[in-house]
C-alpha positions as CSV (number, residue, x, y, z in Angstrom):
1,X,26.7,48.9,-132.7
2,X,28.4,45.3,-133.3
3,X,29.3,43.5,-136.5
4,X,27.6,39.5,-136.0
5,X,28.7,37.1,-137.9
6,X,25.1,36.0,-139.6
7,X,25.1,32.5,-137.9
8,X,25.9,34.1,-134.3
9,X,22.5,36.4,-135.1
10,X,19.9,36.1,-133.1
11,X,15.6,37.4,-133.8
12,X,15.2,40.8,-131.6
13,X,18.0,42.2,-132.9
14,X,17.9,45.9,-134.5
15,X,19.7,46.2,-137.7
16,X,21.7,49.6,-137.7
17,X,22.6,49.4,-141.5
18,X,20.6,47.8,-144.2
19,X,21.4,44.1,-145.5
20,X,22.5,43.8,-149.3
21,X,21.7,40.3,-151.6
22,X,24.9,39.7,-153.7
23,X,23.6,41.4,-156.7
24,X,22.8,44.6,-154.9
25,X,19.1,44.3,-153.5
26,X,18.4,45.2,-150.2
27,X,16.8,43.0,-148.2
28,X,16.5,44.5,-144.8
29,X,16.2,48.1,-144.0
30,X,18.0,50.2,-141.2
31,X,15.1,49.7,-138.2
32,X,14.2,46.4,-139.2
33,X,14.1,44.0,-136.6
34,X,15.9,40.5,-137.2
35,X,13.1,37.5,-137.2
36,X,13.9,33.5,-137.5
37,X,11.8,34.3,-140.8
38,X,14.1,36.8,-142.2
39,X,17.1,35.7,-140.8
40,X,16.9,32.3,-142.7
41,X,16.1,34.5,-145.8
42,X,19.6,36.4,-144.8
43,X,21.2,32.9,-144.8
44,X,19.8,31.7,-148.4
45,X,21.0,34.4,-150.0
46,X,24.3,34.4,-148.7
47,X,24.7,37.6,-146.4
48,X,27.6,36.9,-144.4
49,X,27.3,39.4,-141.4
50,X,25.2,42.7,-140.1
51,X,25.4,45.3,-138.3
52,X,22.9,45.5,-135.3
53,X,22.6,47.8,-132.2
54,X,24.6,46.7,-129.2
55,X,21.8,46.7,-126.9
56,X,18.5,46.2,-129.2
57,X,15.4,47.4,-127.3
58,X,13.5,44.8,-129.3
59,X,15.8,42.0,-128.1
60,X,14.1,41.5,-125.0
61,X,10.9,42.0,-126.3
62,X,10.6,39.9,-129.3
63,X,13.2,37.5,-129.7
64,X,11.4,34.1,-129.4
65,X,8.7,35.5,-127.4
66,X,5.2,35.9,-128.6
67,X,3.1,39.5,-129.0
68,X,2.6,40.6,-125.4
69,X,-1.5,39.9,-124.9
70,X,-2.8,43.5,-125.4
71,X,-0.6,43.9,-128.6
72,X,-2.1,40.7,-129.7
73,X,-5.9,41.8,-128.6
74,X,-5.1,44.7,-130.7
75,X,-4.0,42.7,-133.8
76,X,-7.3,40.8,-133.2
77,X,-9.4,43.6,-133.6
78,X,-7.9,45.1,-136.6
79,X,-7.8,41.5,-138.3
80,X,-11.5,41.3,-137.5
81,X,-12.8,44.6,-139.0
82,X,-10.3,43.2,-142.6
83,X,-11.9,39.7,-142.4
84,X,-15.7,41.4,-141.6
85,X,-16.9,39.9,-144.9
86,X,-15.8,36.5,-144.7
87,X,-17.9,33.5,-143.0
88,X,-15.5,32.5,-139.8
89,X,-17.5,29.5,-139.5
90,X,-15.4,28.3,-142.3
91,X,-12.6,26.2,-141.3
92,X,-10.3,27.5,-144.1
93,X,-11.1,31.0,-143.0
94,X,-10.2,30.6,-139.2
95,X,-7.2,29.0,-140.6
96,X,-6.4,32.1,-142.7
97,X,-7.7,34.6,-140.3
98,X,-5.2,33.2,-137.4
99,X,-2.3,33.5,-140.0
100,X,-2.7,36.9,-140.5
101,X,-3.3,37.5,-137.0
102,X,0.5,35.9,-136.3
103,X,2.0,37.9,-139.5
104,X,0.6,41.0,-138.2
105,X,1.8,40.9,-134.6
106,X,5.5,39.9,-136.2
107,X,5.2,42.8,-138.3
108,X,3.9,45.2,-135.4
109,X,7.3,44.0,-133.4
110,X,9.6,44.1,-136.0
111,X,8.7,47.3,-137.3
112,X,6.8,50.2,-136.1
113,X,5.3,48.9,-132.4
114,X,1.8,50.0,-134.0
115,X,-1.0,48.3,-134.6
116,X,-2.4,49.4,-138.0
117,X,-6.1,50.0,-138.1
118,X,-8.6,48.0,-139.4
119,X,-11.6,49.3,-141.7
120,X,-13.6,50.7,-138.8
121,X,-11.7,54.1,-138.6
122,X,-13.7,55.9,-140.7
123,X,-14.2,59.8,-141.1
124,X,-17.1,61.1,-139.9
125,X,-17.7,63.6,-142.8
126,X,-19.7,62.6,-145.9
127,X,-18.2,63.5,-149.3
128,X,-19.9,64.7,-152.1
129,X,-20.2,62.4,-155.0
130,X,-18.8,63.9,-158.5
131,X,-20.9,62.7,-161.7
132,X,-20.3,59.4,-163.4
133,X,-18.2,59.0,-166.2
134,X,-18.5,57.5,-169.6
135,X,-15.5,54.4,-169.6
136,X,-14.5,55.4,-173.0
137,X,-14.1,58.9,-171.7
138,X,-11.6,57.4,-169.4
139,X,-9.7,55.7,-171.9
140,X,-9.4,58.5,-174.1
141,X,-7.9,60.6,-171.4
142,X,-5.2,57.5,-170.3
143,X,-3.1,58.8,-173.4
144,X,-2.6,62.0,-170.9
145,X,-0.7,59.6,-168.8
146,X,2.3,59.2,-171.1
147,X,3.2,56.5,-173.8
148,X,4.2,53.2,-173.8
149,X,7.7,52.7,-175.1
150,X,8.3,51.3,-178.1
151,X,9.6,47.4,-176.7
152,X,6.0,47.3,-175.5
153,X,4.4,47.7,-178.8
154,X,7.2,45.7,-180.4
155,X,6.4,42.9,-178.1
156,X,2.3,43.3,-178.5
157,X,3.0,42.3,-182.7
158,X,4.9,39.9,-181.2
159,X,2.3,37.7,-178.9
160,X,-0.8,38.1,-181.3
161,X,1.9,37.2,-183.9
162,X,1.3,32.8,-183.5
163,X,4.5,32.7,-186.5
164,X,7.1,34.5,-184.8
165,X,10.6,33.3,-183.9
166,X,11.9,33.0,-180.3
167,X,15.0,34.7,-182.2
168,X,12.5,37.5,-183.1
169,X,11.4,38.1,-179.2
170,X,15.2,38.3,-178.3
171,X,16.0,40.8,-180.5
172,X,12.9,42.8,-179.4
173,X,14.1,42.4,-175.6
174,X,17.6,43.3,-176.4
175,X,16.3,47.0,-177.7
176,X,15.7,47.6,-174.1
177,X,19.2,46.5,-171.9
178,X,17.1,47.1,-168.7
179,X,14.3,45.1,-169.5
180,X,16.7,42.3,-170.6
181,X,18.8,42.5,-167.3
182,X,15.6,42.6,-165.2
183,X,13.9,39.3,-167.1
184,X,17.6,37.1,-166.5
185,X,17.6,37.8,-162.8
186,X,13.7,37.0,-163.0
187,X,14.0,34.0,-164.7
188,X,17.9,33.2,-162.1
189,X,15.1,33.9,-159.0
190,X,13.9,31.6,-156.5
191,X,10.6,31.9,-158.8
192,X,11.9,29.4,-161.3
193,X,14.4,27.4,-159.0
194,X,16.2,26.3,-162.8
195,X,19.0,23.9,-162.1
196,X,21.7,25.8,-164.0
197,X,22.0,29.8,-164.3
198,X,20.7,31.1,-167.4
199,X,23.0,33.9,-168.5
200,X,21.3,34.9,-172.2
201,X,18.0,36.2,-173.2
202,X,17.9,33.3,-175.9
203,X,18.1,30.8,-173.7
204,X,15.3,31.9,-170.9
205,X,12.8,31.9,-174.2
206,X,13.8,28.3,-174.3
207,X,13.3,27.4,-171.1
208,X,10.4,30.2,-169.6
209,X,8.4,29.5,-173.3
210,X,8.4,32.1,-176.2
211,X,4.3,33.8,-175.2
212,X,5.5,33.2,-171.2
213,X,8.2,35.3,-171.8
214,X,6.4,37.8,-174.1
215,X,4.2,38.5,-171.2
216,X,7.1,38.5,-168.7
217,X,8.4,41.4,-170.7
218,X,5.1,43.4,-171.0
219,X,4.1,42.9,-167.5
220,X,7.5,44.8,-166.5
221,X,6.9,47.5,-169.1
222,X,3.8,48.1,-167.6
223,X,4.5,48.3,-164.0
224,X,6.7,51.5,-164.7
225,X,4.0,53.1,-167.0
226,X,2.3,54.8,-164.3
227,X,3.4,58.1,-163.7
228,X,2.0,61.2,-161.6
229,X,-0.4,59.5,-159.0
230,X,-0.8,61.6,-156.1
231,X,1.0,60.3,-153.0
232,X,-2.2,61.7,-150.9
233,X,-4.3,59.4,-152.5
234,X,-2.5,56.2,-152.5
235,X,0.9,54.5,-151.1
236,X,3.0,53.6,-154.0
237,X,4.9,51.5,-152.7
238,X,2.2,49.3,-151.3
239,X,0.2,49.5,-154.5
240,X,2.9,47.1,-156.3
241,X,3.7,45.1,-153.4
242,X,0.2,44.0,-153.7
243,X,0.1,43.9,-157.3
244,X,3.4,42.0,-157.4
245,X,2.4,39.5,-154.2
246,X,-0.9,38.9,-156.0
247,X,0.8,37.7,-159.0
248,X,3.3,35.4,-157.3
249,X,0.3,34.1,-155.3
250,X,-1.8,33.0,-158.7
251,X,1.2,31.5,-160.1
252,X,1.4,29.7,-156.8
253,X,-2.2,28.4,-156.7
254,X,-2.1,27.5,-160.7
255,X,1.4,25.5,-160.0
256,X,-0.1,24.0,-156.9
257,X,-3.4,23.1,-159.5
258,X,-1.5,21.7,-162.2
259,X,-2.6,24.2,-164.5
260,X,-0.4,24.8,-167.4
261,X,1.6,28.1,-168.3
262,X,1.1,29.7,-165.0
263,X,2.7,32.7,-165.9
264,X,0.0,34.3,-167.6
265,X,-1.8,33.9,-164.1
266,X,1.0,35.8,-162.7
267,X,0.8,38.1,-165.1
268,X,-2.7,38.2,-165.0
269,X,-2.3,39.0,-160.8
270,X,0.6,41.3,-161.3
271,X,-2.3,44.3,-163.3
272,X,-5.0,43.0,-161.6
273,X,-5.8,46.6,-160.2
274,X,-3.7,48.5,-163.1
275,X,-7.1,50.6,-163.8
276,X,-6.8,51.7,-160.3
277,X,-3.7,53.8,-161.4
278,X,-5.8,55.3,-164.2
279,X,-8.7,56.3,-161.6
280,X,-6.2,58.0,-159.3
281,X,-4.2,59.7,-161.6
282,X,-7.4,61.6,-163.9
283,X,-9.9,61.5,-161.3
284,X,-8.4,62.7,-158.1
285,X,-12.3,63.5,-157.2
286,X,-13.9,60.6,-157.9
287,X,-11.0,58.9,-155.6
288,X,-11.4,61.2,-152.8
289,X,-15.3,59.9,-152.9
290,X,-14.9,56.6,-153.6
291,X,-12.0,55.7,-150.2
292,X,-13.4,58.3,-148.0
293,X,-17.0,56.7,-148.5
294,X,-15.6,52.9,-148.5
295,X,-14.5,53.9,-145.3
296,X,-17.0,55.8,-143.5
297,X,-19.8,53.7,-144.9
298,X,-18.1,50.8,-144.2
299,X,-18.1,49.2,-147.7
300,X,-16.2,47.3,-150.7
301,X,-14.1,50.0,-152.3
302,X,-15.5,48.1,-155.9
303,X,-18.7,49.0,-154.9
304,X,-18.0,52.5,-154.5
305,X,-15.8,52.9,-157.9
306,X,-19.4,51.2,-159.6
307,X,-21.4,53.8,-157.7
308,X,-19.3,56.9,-158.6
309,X,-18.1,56.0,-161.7
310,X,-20.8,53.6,-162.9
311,X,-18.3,51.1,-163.5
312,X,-15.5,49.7,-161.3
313,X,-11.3,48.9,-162.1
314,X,-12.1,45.3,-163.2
315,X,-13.9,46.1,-165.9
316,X,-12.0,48.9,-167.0
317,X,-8.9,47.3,-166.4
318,X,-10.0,44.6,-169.4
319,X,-10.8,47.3,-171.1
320,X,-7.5,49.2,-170.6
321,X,-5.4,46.1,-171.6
322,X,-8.1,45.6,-174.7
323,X,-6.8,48.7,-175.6
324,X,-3.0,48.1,-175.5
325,X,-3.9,44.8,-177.2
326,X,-2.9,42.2,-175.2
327,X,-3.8,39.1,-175.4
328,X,-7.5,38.4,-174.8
329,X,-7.3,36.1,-172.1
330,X,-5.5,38.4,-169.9
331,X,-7.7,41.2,-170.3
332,X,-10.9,38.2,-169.5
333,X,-9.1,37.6,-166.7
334,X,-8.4,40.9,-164.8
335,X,-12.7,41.7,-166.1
336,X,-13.4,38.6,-164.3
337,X,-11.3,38.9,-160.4
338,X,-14.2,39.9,-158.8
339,X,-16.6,37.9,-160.1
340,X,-19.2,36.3,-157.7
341,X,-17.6,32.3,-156.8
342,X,-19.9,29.6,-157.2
343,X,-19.3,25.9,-157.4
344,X,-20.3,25.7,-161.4
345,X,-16.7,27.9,-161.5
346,X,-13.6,25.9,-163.0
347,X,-10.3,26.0,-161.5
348,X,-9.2,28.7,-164.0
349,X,-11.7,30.5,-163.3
350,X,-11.3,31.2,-159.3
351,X,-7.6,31.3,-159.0
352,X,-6.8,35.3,-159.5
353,X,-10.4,35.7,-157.2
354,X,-8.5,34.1,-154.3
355,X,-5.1,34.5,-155.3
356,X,-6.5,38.6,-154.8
357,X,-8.2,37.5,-151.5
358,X,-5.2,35.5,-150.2
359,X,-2.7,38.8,-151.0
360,X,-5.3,41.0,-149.0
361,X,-5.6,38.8,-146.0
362,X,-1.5,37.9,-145.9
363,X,-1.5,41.9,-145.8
364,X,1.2,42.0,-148.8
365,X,0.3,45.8,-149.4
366,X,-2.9,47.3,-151.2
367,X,-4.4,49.0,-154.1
368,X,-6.8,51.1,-151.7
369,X,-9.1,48.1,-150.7
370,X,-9.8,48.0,-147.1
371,X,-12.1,44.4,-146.5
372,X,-11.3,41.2,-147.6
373,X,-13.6,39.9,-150.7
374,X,-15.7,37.1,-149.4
375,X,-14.6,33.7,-150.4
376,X,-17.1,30.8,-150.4
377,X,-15.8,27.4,-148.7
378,X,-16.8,25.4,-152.4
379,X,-13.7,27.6,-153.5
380,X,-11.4,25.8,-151.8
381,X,-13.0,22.2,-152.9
382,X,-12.4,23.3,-156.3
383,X,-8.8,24.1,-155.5
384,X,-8.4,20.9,-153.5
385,X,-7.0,22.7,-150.9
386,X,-7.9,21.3,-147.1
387,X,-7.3,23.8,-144.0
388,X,-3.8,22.2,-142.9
389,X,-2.7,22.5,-146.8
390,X,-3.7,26.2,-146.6
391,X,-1.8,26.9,-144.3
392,X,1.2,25.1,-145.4
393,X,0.5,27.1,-149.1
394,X,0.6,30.4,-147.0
395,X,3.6,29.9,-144.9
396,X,5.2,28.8,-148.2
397,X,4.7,32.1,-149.7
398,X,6.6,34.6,-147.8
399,X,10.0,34.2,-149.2
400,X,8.7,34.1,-153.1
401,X,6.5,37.3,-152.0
402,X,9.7,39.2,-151.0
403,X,12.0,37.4,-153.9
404,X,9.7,39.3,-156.6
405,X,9.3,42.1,-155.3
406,X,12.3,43.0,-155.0
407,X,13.1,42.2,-158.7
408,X,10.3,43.8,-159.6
409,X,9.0,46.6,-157.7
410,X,9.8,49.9,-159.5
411,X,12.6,52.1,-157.9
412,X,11.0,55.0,-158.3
């Protein structure tokens, strides 16, 4: 192995020990090959040398160079099967589609050498589909999965509360130490790009905006409040990646739009798919059915959830959120992500829909979804978005993808 100084780095090289932030984080794994893209991330936040292998495998192959052509016809194919309900007559699509298609084949070299599968490997079995279940039923059986602390409930009086003090929601933040750490290094992040460091719950009320920050605080409550899902069922890991991605992407699209307090649309991304938890977690039967079927049948996983449960997780995601109490228009929001898009839509109204596709098609992780929901090419008129400025928005996104979630993935 060799010790580079991080200027004297070079993309191909194999890192033998993981990369640190300042504050701890790790940004680059053991494995991980070094990429222009991540190198410049290594550069921004300050890493100062790594350790790499003295002769990388990876250096010849990758370093500058693109996919070889049968890795990249690979990458194709799996990128087609993903993309198999989208029109690729669309401009903005082929746009998109050719993205992911490049993200992919830097993951494949960077990572594992693998090309992983599109929706077409399906089991060749048919399950057996369990009987529907009331949604109330559901709900009633979510208090098996543990209780909220009390900050959260402290923090619900607080939002549907229009007269209390921005003194009030510190004190309420302060009860929890690592809730209050976790908000200051969200609100010091890339995210928020403030001019000055803000070192005091207080003062990121002032700044972030008392309800903002309120939800800032419950979304990170609930992210942890999950516990027990079977690992044979669904990837952990990738679950909040894409939960996390997706609400960085709507805040993204709502800045982007003009729209004011964009946080609750990052919120609003962030438990897009909470209800998905809920499903695996009490129904281990229902989910065997609904992602073996999806796959073999070659179908939305929604459509399966509505087929064996008679309802699917965006509906019972408001539902679940109606039930903790937040605020209405986040629980309108998470009923409405997979509503059908059509141009009498307002800007509001399609920017978790795409701000969901966009996360599935940039491949930030998944909830268990395998195809890409369709989006309609008046979407992007409403979003004033041309295909050149799509792609600029996408390659835009990477580094504020990784900055969250690492903040706020949970660690375990």
């Amino acid at each position: 192995m060799k010790i580079l100084d991080i200027a004297s780095a070079q993309a191909g090289e194999r890192l033998v020990h993981a990369a640190f932030s300042n504050d701890g984080r790790i940004l680059l794994s053991p494995g991980d090959v070094l990429t222009d893209e991540n190198l410049h991330t290594l550069k921004e936040e300050g890493v100062s040398a790594v350790v790499v292998e003295s002769d990388s495998p990876a250096a010849t192959q990758s370093q500058g160079t693109a996919p070889p052509e049968d890795l990249l016809q690979a990458v194709k194919e799996a990128e087609r099967e993903r993309f198999r309900l989208q029109d690729m007559e669309d401009a903005h699509i082929t746009v998109l589609f050719e993205f992911a298609v490049e993200r992919h084949g830097r993951m494949v070299l960077s990572k594992t050498g693998k090309v992983a599968p599109g929706g077409h490997t399906s089991p060749a079995f048919q399950t057996q589909r369990p009987p529907q279940i009331k949604i109330r039923t559901l709900l009633d059986s979510s208090q098996r999965m543990g209780t909220l602390p009390v900050v959260f409930h402290r923090l619900v009086e607080i939002i549907n509360d229009p007269d209390a003090s921005s003194a009030k929601i510190s004190n309420i933040v302060a009860m929890d130490p690592a809730l209050a750490a976790k908000l200051l290094r969200l609100v010091n992040s890339p995210f928020y790009a403030f001019a000055s460091r803000i070192d005091s719950v207080p003062r990121a009320v002032a700044l972030v905006g008392t309800r903002q920050l309120v939800m800032l605080a419950m979304g990170a409550i609930l992210i942890t409040a999950f516990k027990g899902v079977p690992v044979s069922l669904v990837n952990m890991q990738s679950f909040w990646a894409h939960s996390i991605s997706c609400g960085v992407v709507a805040r993204h699209l709502a800045v982007t739009c003009a729209k004011p307090l964009s946080e609750s649309f990052f919120i609003a991304g962030l438990l897009h798919d909470i209800s998905r938890l809920l499903i695996y977690s009490l129904l281990p039967n229902h989910t065997l059915y609904i992602l073996t079927e999806a796959k073999r049948r070659q179908e939305s996983v929604l459509a399966l959830e509505k087929e064996a449960l008679g309802f699917g997780h965006d509906e019972l995601g408001a539902e679940l959120l109606q039930l903790w109490r937040c605020p209405n228009e986040l629980a309108q929001r998470v009923r409405a992500h997979h509503a059908p898009l059509h141009g009498t839509f307002s800007v509001d109204d399609v920017i978790l829909p795409v701000a969901d596709a966009l996360t599935q098609a940039l491949n930030y992780g998944s909830s268990g979804e395998i195809y890409i929901p369709p989006i309609p090419s008046s979407v992007w008129e409403k979003l004033g978005l041309s295909p050149e400025q799509l792609l600029e928005q996408c390659r835009t996104l990477d580094n504020k993808v990784r900055e969250l979630r690492a903040l706020l993935a949970p660690t375990n």
